[in-house]
C-alpha positions as a printed Julia matrix, in Angstrom:
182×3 Matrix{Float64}:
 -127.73   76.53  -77.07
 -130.93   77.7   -78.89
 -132.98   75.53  -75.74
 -131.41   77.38  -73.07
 -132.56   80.74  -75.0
 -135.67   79.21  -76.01
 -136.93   78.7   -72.28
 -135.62   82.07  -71.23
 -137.91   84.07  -73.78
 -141.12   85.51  -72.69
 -142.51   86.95  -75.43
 -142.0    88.42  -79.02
 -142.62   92.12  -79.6
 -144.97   91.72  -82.31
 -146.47   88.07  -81.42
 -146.95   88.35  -77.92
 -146.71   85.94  -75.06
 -144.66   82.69  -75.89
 -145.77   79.63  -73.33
 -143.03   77.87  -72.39
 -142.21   74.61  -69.87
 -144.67   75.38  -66.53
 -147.18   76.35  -69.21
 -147.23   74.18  -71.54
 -147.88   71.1   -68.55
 -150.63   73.08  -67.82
 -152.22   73.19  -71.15
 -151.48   69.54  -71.95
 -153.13   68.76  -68.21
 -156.02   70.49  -68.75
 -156.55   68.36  -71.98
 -156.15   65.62  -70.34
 -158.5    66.59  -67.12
 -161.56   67.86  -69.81
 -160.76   64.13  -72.2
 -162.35   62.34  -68.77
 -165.38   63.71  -69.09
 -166.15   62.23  -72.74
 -164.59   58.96  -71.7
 -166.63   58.89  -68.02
 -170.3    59.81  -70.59
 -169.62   56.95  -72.57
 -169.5    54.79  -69.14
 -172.5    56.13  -68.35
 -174.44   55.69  -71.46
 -172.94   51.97  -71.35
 -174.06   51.43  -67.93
 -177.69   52.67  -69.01
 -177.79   50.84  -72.13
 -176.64   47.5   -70.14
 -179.7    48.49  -67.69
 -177.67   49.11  -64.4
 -177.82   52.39  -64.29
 -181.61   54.29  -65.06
 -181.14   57.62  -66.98
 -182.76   60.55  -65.53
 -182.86   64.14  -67.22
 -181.12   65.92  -64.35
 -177.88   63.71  -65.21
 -177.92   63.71  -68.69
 -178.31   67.48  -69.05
 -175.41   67.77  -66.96
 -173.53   65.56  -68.94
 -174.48   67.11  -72.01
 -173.36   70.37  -70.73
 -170.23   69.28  -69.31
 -169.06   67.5   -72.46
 -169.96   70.97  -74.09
 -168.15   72.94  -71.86
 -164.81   70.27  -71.92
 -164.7    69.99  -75.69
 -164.85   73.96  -76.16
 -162.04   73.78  -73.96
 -160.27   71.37  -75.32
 -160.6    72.83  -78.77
 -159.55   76.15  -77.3
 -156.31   75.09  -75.94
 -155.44   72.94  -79.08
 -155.88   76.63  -81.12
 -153.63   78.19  -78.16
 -151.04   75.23  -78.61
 -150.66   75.45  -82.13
 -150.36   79.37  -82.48
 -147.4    78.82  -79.96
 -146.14   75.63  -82.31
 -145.94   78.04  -85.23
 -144.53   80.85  -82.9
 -141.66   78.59  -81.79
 -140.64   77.66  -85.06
 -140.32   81.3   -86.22
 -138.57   81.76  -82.86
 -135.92   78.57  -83.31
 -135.26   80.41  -86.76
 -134.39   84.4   -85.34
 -132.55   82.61  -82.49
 -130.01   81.82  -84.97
 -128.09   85.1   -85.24
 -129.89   86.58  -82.02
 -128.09   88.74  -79.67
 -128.69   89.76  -76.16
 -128.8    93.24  -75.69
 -130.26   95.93  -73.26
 -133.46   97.96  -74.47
 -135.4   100.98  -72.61
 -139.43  100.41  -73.12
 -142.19  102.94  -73.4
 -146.14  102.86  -73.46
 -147.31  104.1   -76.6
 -150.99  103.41  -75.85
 -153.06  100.72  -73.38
 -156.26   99.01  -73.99
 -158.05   97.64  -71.0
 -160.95   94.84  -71.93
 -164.14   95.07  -69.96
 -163.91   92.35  -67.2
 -159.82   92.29  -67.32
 -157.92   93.45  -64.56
 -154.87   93.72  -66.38
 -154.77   96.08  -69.73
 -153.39   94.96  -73.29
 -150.54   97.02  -73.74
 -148.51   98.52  -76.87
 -145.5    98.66  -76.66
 -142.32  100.44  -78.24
 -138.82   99.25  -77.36
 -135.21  101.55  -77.97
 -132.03   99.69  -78.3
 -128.15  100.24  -80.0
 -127.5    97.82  -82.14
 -123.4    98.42  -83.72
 -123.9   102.14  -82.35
 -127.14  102.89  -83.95
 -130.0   103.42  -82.32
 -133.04  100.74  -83.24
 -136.65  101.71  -82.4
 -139.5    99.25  -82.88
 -142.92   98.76  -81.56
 -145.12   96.22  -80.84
 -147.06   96.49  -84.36
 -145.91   98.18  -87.19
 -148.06   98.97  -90.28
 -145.71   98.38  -92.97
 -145.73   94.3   -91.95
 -148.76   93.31  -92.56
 -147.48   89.18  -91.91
 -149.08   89.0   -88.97
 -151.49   85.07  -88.51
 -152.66   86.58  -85.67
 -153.51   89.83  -85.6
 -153.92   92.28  -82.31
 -152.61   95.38  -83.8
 -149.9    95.35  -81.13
 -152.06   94.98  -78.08
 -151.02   92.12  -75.69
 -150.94   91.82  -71.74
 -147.61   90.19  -71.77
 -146.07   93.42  -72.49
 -147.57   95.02  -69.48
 -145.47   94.18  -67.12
 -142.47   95.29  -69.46
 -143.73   98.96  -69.81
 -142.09  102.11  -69.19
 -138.65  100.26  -67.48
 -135.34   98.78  -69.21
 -135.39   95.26  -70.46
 -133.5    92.18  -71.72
 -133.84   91.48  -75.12
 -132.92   89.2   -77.76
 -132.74   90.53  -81.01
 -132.26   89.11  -84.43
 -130.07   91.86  -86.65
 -131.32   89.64  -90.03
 -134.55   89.09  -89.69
 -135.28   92.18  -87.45
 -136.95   90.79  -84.55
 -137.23   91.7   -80.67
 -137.54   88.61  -78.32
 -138.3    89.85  -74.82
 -136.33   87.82  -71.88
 -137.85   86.85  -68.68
 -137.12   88.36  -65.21
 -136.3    91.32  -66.94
């Protein structure tokens, strides 16, 4: 039961985006695509040490910089797949006594990063929960738990501004998981 859920949540309110299936191949693919590049230098500098090959600057700067350039990657998306480890484990534990419900969202303030097309976006979300009504936002002040702070500013919750949304929400530990196709 808590799979079906798991793959159907987009996001958390105060976490942010939550990669799931499509994703996730992605990340572990793109691993995989930057790990050639180490393995396919160490071919080369065999091939030069066994004299077949003759080094020449032009390729081994490029080497150097594309073994650079893969391993910041790499290490990159290893720091992206763990935060979203952690994340799932909190998530597997609020799924527990979640409930879907129906929530109204609205833009308490947006953020737009030079370069980035779309703007970080904080968010607060309005639901009834046993007839009272619940109102939460994307960071509050009085948790200061956060790993990973952003001080409620992610582009995730963009595209669930201002409209009504599906929701999950966890009555014990007081959390909002945001559904997709919402």
């Amino acid at each position: 039961m808590s799979d079906i859920k798991l793959n159907r949540i987009d996001a958390t309110l105060k976490y942010g985006q939550f990669f799931t299936s499509g994703w996730l191949v992605f990340f572990y693919s793109l691993i995989a695509f930057c790990a050639i590049m180490p393995v396919s230098s160490i071919v080369y500098l065999i091939l030069v040490f066994l004299g077949i090959e003759i080094p020449d600057s032009e390729t081994t700067l490029s080497l150097t910089c594309s073994n650079i350039v893969c391993c910041a990657t790499i290490l990159g998306v290893i720091y992206v797949l763990y935060r979203n480890c952690k994340l799932k484990k909190k998530i597997l534990i609020w799924l527990e006594d979640a409930i879907e419900l129906t929530a109204e969202t609205t833009t308490l303030d947006r953020f737009r990063t030079f370069g980035h097309p779309i703007a970080e976006t904080k968010l607060q979300v309005e639901f009834y929960y046993c007839g009272v009504l619940k109102i939460q936002s994307s960071y509050d002040d009085a948790k200061e738990d956060h790993w990973y702070k952003r001080n409620g500013f992610f582009k995730i919750l963009s595209k669930y501004a201002d409209r009504t949304i599906k929701i999950l929400y966890s009555p014990k530990y007081d959390e909002i998981l945001i559904l997709k196709n919402t």
